[in-house]
C-alpha positions in Angstrom: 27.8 -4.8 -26.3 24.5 -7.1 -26.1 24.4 -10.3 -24.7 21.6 -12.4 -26.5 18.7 -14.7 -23.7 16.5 -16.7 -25.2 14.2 -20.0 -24.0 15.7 -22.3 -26.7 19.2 -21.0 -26.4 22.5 -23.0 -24.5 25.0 -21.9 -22.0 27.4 -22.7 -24.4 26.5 -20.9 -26.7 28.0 -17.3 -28.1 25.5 -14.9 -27.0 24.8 -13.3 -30.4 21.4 -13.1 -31.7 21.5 -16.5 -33.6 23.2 -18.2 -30.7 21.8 -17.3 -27.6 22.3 -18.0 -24.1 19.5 -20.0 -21.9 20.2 -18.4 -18.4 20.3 -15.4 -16.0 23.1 -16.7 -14.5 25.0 -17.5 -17.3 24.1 -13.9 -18.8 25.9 -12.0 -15.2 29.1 -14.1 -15.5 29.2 -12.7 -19.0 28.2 -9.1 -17.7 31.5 -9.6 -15.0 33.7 -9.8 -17.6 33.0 -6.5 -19.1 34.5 -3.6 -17.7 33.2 -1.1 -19.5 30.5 0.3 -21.8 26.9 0.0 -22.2 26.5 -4.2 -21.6 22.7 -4.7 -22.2 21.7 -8.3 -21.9 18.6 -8.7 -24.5 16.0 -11.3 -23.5 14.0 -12.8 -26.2 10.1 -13.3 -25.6 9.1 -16.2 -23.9 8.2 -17.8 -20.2 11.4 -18.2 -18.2 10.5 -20.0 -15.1 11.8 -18.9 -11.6 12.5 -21.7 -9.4 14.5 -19.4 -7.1 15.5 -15.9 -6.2 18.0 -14.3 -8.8 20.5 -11.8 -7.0 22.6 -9.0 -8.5 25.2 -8.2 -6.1 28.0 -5.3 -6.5 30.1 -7.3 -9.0 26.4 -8.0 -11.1 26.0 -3.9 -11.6 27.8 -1.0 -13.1 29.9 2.0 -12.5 31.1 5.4 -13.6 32.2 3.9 -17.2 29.8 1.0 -17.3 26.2 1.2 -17.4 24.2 -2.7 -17.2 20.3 -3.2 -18.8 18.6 -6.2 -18.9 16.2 -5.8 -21.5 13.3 -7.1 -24.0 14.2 -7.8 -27.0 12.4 -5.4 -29.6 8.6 -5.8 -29.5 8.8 -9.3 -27.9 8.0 -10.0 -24.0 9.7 -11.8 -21.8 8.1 -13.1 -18.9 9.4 -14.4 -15.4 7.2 -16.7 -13.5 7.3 -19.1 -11.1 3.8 -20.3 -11.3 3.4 -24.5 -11.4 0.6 -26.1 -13.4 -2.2 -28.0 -11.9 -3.8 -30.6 -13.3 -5.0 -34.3 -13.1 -8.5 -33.2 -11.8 -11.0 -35.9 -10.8 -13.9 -35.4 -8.7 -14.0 -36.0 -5.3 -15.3 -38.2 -3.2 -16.3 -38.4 0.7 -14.9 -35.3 1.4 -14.9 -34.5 5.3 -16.7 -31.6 6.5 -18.2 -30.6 2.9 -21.1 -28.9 3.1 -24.3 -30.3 1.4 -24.5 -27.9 -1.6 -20.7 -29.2 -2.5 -21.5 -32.4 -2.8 -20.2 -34.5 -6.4 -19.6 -30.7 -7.7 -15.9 -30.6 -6.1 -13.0 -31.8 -7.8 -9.5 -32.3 -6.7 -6.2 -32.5 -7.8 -2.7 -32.9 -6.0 0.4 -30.1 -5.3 2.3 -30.2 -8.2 5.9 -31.5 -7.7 8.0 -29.7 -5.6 5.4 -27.7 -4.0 4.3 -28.4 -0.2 2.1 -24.8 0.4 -0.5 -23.4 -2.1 -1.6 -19.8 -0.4 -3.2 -18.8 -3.5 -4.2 -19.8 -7.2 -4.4 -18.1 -10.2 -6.7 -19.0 -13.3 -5.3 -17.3 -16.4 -4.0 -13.5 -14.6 -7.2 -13.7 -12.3 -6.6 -15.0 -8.5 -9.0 -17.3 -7.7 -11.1 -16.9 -4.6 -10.3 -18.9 -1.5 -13.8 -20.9 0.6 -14.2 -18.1 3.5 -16.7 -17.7 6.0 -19.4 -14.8 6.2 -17.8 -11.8 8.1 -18.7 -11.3 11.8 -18.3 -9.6 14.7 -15.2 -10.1 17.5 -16.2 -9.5 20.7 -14.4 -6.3 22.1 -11.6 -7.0 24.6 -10.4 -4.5 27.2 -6.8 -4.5 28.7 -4.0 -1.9 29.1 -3.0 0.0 25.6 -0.2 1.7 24.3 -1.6 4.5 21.6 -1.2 2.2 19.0 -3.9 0.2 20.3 -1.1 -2.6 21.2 -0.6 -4.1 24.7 0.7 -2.0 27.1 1.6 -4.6 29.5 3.3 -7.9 29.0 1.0 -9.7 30.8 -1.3 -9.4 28.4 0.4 -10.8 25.5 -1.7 -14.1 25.5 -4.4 -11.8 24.3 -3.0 -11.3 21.0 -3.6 -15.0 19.8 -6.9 -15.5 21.6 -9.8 -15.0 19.5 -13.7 -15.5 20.7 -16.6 -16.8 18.8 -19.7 -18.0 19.0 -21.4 -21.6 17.6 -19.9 -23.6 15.1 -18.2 -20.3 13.5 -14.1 -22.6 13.4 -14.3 -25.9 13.9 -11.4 -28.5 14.5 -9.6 -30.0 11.5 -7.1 -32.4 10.8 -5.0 -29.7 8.6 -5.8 -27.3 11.2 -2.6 -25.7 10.1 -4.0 -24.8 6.4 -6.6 -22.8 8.2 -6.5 -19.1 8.8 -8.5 -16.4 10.4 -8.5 -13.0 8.1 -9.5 -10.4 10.7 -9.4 -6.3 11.6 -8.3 -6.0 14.9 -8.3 -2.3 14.1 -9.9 -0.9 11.3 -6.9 0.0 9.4 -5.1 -3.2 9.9 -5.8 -7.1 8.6 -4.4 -10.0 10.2 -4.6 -13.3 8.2 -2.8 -15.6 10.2 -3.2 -19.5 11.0 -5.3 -20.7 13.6 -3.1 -23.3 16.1 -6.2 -25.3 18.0 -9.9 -24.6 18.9 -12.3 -25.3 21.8 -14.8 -24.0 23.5 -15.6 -20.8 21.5 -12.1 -19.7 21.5 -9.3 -20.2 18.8 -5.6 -20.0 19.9 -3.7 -18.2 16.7 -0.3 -19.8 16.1 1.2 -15.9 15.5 0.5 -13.1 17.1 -1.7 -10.6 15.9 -0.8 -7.1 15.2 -3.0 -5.6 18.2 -5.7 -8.1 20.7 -7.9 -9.4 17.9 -10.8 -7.3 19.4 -8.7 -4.1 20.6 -11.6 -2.1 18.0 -13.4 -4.8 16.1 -14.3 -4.9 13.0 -15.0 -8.3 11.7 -13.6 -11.7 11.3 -13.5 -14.5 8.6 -12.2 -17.8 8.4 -10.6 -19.3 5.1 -9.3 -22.6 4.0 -11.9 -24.3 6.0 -13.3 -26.8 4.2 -17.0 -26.4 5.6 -17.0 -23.1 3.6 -16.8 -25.0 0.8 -20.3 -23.6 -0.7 -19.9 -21.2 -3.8 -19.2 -22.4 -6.6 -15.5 -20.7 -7.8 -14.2 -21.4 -4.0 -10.8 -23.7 -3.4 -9.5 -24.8 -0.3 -6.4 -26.8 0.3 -4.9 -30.0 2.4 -1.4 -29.9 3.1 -1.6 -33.3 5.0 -2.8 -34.7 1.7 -1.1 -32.4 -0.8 -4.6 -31.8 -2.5 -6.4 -29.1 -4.1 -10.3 -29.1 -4.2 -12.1 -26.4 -6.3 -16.3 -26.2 -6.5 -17.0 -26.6 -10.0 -15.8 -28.1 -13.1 -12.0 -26.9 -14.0 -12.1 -28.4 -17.4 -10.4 -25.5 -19.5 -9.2 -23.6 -17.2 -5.4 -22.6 -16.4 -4.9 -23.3 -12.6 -1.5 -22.5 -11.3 0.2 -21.9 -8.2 2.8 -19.4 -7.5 6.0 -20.7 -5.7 8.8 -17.9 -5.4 7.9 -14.7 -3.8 11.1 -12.5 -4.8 12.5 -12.7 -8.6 15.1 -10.4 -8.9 17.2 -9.1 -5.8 19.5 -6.2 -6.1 21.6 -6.8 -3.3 24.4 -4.3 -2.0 26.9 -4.9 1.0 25.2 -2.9 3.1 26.9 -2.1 6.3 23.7 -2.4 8.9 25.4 -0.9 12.1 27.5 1.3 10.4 28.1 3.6 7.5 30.3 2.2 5.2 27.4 0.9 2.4 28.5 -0.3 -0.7 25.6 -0.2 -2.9 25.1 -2.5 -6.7 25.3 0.9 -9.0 24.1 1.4 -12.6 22.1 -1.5 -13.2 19.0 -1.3 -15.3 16.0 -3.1 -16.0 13.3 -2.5 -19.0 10.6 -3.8 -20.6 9.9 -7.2 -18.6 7.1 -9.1 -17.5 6.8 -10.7 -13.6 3.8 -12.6 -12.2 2.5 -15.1 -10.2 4.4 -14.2 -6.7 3.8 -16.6 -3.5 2.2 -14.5 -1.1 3.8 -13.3 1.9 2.9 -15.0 5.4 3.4 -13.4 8.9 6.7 -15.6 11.0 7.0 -15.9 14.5 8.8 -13.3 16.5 7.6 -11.0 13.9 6.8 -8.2 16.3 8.3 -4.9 16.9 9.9 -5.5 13.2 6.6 -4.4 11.0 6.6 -0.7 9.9 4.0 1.4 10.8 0.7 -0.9 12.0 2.2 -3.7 10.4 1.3 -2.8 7.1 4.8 -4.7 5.8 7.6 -5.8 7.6 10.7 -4.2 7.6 14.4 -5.5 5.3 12.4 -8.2 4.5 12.8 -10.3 0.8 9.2 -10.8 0.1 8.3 -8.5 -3.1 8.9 -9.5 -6.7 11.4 -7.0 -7.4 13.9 -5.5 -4.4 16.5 -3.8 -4.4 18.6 -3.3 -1.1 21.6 -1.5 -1.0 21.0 0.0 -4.5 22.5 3.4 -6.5 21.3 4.8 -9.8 19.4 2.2 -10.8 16.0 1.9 -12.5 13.4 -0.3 -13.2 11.3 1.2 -16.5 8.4 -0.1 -18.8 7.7 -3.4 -17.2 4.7 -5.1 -16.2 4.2 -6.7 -12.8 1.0 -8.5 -12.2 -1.1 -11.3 -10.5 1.2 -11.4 -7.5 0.1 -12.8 -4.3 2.7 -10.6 -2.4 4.3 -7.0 -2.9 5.4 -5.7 -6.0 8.4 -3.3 -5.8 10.6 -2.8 -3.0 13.2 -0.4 -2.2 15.6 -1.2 1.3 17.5 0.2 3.6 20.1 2.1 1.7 18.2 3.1 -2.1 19.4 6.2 -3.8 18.4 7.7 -7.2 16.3 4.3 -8.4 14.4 5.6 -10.9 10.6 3.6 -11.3 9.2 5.1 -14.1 6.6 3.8 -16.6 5.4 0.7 -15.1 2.1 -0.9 -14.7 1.1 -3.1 -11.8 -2.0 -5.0 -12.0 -3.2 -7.6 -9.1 -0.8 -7.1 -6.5 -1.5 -8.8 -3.4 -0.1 -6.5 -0.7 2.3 -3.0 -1.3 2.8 -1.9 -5.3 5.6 -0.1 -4.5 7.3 0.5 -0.9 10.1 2.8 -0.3 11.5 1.4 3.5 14.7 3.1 4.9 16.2 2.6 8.6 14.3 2.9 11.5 14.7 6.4 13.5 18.3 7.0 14.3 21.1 9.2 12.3 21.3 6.7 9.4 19.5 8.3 6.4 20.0 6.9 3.1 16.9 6.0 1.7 16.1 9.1 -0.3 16.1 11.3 -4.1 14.4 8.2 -5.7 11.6 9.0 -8.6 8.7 6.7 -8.6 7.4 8.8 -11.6 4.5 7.9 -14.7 3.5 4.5 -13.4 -0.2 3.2 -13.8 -1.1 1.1 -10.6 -4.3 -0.7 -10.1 -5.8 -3.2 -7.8 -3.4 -3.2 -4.9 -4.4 -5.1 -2.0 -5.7 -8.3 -3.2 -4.6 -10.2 -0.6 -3.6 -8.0 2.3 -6.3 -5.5 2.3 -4.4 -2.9 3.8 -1.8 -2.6 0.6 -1.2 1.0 -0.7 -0.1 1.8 -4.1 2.8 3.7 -3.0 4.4 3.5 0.5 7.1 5.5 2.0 8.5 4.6 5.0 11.6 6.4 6.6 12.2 7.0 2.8 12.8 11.3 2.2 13.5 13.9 -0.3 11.7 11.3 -3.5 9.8 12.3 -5.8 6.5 10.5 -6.3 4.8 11.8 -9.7 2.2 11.3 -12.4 1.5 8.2 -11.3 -2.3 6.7 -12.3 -3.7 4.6 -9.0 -7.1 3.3 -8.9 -9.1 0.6 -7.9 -7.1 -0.5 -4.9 -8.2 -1.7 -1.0 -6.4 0.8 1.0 -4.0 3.9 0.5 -3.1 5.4 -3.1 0.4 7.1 -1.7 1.2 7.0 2.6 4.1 9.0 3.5 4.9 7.5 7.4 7.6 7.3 10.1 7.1 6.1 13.3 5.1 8.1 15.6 6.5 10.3 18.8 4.8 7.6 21.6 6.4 4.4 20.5 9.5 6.6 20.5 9.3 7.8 23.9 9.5 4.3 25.2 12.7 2.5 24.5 12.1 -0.3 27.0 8.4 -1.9 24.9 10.0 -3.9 22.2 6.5 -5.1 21.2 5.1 -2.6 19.5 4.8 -1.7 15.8 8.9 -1.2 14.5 10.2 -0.5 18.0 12.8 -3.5 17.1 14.0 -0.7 14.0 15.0 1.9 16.2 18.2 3.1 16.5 18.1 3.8 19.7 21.8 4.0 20.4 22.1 6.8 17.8 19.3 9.0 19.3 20.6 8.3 23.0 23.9 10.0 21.7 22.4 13.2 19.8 19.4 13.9 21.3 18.1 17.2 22.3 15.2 17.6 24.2 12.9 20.3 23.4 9.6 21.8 24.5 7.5 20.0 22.0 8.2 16.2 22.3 7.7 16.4 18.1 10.8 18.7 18.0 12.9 16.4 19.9 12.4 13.5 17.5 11.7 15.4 14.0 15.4 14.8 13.1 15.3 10.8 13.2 11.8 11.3 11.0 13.4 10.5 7.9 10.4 10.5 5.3 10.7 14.4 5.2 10.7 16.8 2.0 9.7 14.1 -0.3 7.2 15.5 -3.2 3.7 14.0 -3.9 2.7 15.8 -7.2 0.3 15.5 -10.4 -1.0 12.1 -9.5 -4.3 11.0 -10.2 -5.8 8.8 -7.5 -9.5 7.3 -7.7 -11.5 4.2 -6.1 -9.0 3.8 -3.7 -10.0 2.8 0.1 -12.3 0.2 -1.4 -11.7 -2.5 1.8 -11.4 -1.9 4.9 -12.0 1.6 7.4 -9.6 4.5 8.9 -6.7 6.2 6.5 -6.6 8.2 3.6 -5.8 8.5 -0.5 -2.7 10.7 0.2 -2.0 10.5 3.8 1.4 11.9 5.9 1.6 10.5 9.1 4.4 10.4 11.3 6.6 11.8 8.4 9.0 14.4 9.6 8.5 17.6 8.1 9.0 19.3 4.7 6.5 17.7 2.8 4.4 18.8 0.2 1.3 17.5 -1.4 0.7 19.2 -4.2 -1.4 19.1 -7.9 -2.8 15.9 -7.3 -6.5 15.2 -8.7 -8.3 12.5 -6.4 -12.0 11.6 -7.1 -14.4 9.2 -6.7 -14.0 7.6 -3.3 -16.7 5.8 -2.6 -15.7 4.4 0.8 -17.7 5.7 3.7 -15.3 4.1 6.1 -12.6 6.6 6.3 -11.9 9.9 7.9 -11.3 12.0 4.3 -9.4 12.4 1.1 -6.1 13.7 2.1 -4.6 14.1 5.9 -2.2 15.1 7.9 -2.4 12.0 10.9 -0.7 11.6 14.4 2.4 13.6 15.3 2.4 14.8 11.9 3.9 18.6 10.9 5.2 20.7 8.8 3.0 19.5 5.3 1.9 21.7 2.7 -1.2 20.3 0.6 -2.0 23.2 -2.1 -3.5 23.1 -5.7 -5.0 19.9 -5.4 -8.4 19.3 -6.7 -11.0 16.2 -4.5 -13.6 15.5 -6.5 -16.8 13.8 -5.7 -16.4 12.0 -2.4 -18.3 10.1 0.6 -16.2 11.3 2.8 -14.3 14.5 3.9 -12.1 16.5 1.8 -8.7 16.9 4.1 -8.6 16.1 7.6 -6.0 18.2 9.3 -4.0 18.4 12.5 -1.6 19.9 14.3 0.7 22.6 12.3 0.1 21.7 8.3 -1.0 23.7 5.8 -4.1 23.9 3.5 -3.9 26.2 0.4 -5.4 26.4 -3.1 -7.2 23.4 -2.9 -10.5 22.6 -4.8 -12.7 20.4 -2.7 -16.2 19.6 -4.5 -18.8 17.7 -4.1 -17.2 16.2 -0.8 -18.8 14.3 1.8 -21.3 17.3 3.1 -22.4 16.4 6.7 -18.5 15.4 8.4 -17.2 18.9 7.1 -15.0 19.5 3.9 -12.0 20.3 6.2 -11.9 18.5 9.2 -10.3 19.5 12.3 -8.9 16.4 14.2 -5.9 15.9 16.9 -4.2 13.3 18.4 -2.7 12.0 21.8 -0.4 14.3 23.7 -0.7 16.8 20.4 0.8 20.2 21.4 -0.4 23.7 20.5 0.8 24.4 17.5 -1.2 27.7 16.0 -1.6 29.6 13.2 -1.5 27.0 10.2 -3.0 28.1 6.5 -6.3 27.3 5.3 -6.1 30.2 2.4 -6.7 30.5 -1.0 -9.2 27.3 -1.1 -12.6 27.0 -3.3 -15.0 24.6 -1.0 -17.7 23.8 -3.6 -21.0 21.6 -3.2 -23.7 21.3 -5.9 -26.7 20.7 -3.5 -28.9 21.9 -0.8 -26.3 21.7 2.3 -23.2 21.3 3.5 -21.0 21.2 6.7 -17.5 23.3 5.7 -15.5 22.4 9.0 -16.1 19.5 10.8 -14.5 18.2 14.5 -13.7 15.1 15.6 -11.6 13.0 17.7 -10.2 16.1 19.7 -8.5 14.4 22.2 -5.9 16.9 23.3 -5.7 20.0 24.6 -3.2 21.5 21.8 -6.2 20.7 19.1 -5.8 23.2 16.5 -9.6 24.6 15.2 -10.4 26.8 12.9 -10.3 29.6 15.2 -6.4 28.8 16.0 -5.7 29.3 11.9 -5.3 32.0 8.8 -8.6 31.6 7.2 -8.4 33.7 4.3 -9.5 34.4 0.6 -11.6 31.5 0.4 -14.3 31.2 -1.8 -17.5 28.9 0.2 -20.0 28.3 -2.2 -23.6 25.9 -1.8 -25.5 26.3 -5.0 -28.6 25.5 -4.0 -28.0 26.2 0.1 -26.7 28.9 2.4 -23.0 28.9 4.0 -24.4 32.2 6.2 -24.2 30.3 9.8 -20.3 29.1 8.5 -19.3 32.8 8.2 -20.9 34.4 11.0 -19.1 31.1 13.2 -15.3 31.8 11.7 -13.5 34.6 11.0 -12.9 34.4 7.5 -10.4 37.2 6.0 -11.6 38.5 2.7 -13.0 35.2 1.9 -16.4 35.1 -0.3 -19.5 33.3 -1.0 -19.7 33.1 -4.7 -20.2 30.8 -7.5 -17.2 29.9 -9.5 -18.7 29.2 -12.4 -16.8 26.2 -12.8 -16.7 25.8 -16.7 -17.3 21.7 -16.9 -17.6 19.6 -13.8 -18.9 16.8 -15.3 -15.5 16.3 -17.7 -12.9 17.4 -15.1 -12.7 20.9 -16.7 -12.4 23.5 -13.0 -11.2 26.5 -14.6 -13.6 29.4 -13.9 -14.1 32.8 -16.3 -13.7 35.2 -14.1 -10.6 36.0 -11.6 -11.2 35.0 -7.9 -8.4 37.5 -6.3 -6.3 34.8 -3.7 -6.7 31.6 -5.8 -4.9 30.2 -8.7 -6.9 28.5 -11.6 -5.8 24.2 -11.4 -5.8 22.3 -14.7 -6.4 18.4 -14.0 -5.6 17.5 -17.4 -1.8 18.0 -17.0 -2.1 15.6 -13.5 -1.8 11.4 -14.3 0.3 9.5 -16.8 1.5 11.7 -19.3 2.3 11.0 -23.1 5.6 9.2 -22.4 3.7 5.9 -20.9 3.8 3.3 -23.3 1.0 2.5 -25.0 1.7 -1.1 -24.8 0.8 -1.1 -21.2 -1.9 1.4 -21.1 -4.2 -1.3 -23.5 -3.6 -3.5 -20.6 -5.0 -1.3 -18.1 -7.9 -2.5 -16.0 -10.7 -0.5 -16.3 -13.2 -1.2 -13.4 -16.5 -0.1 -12.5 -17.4 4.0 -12.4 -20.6 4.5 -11.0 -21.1 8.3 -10.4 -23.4 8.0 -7.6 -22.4 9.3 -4.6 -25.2 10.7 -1.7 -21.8 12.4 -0.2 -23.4 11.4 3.5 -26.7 12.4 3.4 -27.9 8.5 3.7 -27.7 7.7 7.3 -28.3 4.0 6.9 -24.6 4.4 5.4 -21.7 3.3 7.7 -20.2 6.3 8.4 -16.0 7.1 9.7 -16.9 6.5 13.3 -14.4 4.1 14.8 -13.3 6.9 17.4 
């Protein structure tokens, strides 16, 4: 049975095609009624406008004998926004605080009705750029640190909203509550939080940061100030004033402000301290259009609730699309873009969602985040298919966005997706790491609030290694990374990986991926296997063309049939890391792998930050039948340092590096051939939505470390 949507249609109407309904809510009372059958509610093309959250609760979805899709209508578009107009521009006058250059080139207009914070703006699909400062430098702070790089010691929790500067770098305002400080306390992290009062050289931060703003520093802005008011493009805001100012003239342009962050909520009953979850089933969503999501902003009393380094925050309603508490349910052949917040989510207790054939464009933090329970015995995030989706530009806004998160989340299967052009991560596979465990009683660090720890005090088992003990409330274990395509990725800010497992549990495998072109210099390699991390298999992968390393590796993971070419030459190809309290854990795999560089030198192993006994080297692993090959160089002083088995230096003869074609004539004995063409979106992805894909710059230059006035992966 369909049920008819359209813009110019009435609740009272029928719900046929010529007499359409106008609402969503209107449209679920009608899908209630139905008890069985295929019940797909058809929207017509058009903006609908959000004004608040719509939820899909148990009696909203499906069953066994009723399957629920809301739907586009044929080969029109429907598109949800909640984005408000602004207009009535005149130019300003006697501005406050505006810098010279500003001057009668500023115009201002006031917050649209019913709006009483504007975060971001968007012209058109394209965000426009907040008035920032120049990046600098925090000055370092030393106190007591957990290995998260978080206080160790209460006492020291005033440091985490004091912040040092020199000159006139923040100055007092009268809306000193619009202005924020965007900041790396740790290179892998951003803060953008709001700054509570200044004087003296030192701001007092009205939330606490993730870590001490200088725990490892590397940089600071501030936005929304209006002294930064000096390129022509910027806007700042007043709240006190409800105005908007933007340098230049806006005369044709289509400035709006997002106002809801979350769209569509799938919403189960979902039984938090016990087991008895029952989740919405069977309820479908394809071919829609979301953008213009508020962005996200970090509330009080946030901490020990963000999953790992506070990258999001955990069971929290602050994506476009979630779904918590959620069965057999899909989202397919929609478009999500020019979002100031995350895109997807999937909570607490998601099984068998299917997101398949999307693209996301523009998002400003996660594009898709997986987040199950904290450690415990609770494990019901899991065998969901994020599958043939084409996502670009994550991290617009919170530069430590990934594509594809998974957090607590196991047993998925995460493949042929296209990600490019993003700030941080293409895929993450985390948990939370072995040290935070270990110390029920510090509720302040990174998702120490999510533990269960009541579950693990009644089934734990201690064993030798500490890893062991905890591996079975790792719940982000056997999930399936394969035949992605990841490139220009890492684009932002320092420290992490394309694909990286850290923290995971065990059982996972990496596997047929082709990631190229990382240009970063900022970041330890490719691929990696982080902190408290085993049991990973990475094999037939290809890394193509890189500044950095090809897979940094520790404790007991495994590295086979991997191509690694034209990697970053001078940190190693495969580099040899450990981590805190890391255990010996010998006799890992590096077999089977074709390390290729088309110049004069290169560095096959590399070491760095070995800061435990139980470091694994190369000397501690199989290293066999792999081919080590410098075209124009010698590898003799790698061989006669490692005990390679049956491993060779010859040329592969790859037969076209230049168009992605590594298959080689001849058979190496040990390694498989790897055909890149069959790994990214395949045939099936609409074409619709692959004429919308951003394309982005290319450049194929890449000195792959040899240009020491480069900033290198040093931040250990």
């Amino acid at each position: 049975m369909n049920i008819y949507l359209a813009t110019d249609g009435d609740d009272a109407n029928l719900g046929t095609l010529e007499s359409p309904i106008a609402t969503m809510e209107e449209a679920k009372k009608r899908v209630r009624k139905i008890s069985a059958g295929e019940v797909n509610v058809v929207i017509r093309g058009g903006v609908y406008e959000v004004t608040q959250t719509i939820m899909f609760t148990v009696a909203d979805g499906g069953n066994a004998d009723k399957k629920v899709t809301y739907m586009a209508y044929e080969d029109e578009v429907p598109i949800f926004s909640s984005a408000k107009a602004v207009g009535g521009w005149i130019l300003a006058e006697n501005l406050e605080g505006l810098p010279a250059c500003a001057v009668g080139k500023v115009y201002k207009a006031g917050f649209p009705d019913g709006v009483d914070e504007v975060l971001t703006l968007f012209d058109g699909n394209e965000s426009l750029e907040r008035c920032h400062s120049e990046m600098v430098q925090q000055e370092r702070m030393e106190y007591q640190r957990m290995d998260s790089l978080n206080i160790a010691a209460y006492e020291d929790k005033s440091l985490l909203r004091k912040v040092k500067f020199e000159g006139d770098f923040l100055q007092a305002r009268e809306n000193m509550e619009d202005v924020e400080l965007r900041f790396m306390p740790v290179p892998w992290t951003m803060n953008l939080l709001p700054v509570a009062a200044v004087g003296d050289g030192v701001a007092l931060l009205a939330i606490e940061a993730t870590t001490p703003v200088g725990a490892k520093p590397d940089g600071m802005r501030v936005e929304n100030d209006i002294s930064y008011m000096n390129r022509e493009g910027f806007f700042c805001t007043n709240s006190k004033k409800r105005e908007i100012y933007y340098f230049g003239d806006p005369a044709g342009m289509d400035i709006k402000v997002p106002t809801v962050q979350c769209y569509f909520l799938i919403y189960g009953d979902t039984d938090y301290e016990g087991a008895e979850d029952t989740p919405v089933r069977n309820l479908h969503f394809k071919g829609l259009e979301f953008a213009f999501g508020k962005r996200d902003t970090t509330a009080a009393g946030y901490k020990g609730w963000g999953i790992q380094h506070d990258w999001e925050m955990f069971d929290k309603t602050n994506s476009l699309i979630r779904f918590r508490g959620a069965e057999e349910c899909s989202l397919t052949e929609c478009y999500i873009h020019s979002t100031s917040a995350t895109a997807i989510r999937l909570d607490l207790h998601c099984q068998k969602i299917v997101i398949k054939n999307n693209l996301l464009d523009g998002i400003g933090n996660m594009g898709i985040l997986l987040c199950g329970y904290g450690p415990g015995t609770k494990d019901v995030n899991c065998n969901n298919i994020i599958a043939n989706n084409l996502i670009t530009r994550c991290g617009e806004e919170i530069w430590h966005g990934h594509a594809i998160f998974v957090w607590q989340s196991g047993s998925n299967l995460i493949s042929h997706n296209k990600i490019h052009h993003s700030a941080r991560k293409g895929i993450g596979l985390c948990g939370v790491r072995v040290t935070i465990l270990k110390h029920p009683e510090h509720t302040f660090d990174e998702a120490s609030k999510t533990i269960r720890w009541a579950e693990i005090e009644k089934t734990f088992v201690a064993a030798d290694d500490e890893l062991d003990s905890y591996l079975p409330y790792l719940h982000a274990r056997n999930n399936v990374v394969e035949f992605n395509e990841v490139y220009k990725v890492l684009e932002k800010i320092g420290d992490g990986s394309a694909i990286n497992v850290s923290g995971a549990g065990d059982g996972n495998i990496i596997r047929n991926n082709f990631v190229h072109h990382i240009s970063t210099y900022l970041s330890s390699s490719v691929m990696r296997t982080d902190d408290w991390q085993r049991g990973t298999i990475m094999e037939n992968n290809v890394i193509y063309k890189t500044n950095i390393s090809g897979i940094t590796r520790k404790n007991f993971n495994h590295i086979r049939n991997n191509f690694i070419i034209d990697a970053n030459c001078k940190n190693g190809y495969i580099r040899f890391a450990s981590y805190p309290g890391e255990k010996a854990c010998y006799g890992s795999d590096i077999v089977g792998n074709i390390i290729y560089d088309s110049g004069d030198e290169m560095q096959v192993f590399g070491k760095g930050y070995l800061v435990s006994d139980g470091a694994s080297l190369p000397e501690h692993c199989n290293l066999e039948n792999n081919v080590i090959f410098c075209k124009s160089g010698s590898v003799k002083e790698h061989f006669e340092e490692n005990n390679e088995i049956n491993s060779k230096n010859v040329d592969p003869i790859f037969k076209d590096i230049v168009h992605h074609d590594f298959s080689f004539a001849a058979k190496i004995e040990g390694i498989n051939q790897i055909d890149v063409s069959v790994m990214g979106l395949t045939a099936e992805y609409p074409d619709r939505l692959r004429a919308l894909e951003y394309a982005g710059e290319m450049d194929d230059e890449y000195d792959r470390g040899k240009d020491e006035s480069k900033k290198q992966y040093n931040w250990w």
